[in-house]
N, C-alpha and C positions, 0 to 999 in steps of 0.2 A: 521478403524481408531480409533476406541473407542477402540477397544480390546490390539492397538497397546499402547495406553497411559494408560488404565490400567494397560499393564506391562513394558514403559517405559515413564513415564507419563513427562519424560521432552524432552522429541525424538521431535525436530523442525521442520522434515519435517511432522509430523502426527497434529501439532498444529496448523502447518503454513494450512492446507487442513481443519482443521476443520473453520477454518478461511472463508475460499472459501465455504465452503458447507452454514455456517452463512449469508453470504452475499448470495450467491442464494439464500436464504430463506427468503431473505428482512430482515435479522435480522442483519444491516449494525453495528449500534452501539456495536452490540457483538460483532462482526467478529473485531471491529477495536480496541478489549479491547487483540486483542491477540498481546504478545510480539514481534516485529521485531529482533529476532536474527538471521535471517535467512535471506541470499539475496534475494530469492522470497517472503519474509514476508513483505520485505519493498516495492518490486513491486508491491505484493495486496492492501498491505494498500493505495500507491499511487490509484491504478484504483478505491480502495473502497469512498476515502475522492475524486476523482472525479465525478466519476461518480454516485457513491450511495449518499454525500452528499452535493454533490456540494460546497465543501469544498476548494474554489481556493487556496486561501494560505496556509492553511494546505498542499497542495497536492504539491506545490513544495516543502515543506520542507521536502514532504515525496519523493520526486523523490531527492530531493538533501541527502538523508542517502543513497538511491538505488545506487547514483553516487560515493559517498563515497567507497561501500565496490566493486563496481561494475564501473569503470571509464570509459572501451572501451567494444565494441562489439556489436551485433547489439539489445541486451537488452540492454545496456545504450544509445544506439540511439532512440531505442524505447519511452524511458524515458526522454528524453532529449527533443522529440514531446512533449510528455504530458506535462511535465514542460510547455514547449512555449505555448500551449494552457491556460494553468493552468495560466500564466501571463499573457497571453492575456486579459483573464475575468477578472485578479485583476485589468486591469488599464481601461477595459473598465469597471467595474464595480464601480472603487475609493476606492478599499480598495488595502492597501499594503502587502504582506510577511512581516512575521517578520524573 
């Protein structure tokens, strides 16, 4: 992946995996510094602001970019769970989505 970005260092799906490798490293707050241009950039970021930060409203704002470039199929059904979860906790928790 490294070798892939030192010769094409803007290539989205090698960003989007160093992304992934960041977050299994518990290194959440990196992995979430990397750009969403890419449809699975914005599903990671979703699982990472879930589940790495517990980040409820963040996290549907970030299923709601995934539904954007991605509206049907069973990845935006997938995504469309996490949201519902992800508002679950905002209103059992009291805070809102912006």
């Amino acid at each position: 992946m490294r070798s892939v970005l030192a010769r094409e260092p803007r290539n989205v799906e090698a960003i989007t995996h160093l992304g992934a490798v960041l977050y299994q490293e518990q290194r959440v707050d990196e992995a979430l510094r990397i750009d969403p241009k890419y449809v699975h950039a914005h599903w990671d970021r979703a699982q990472y602001l879930f589940y790495g930060k517990r980040d409820f409203p963040a996290t549907v704002r970030a299923a709601e970019a995934f539904r954007e470039v991605a509206p049907r199929g069973p990845d935006s059904d997938s995504v469309r769970a996490l949201m519902s979860q992800a508002r679950e906790r905002v209103s059992r928790d009291g805070a809102a989505p912006r």
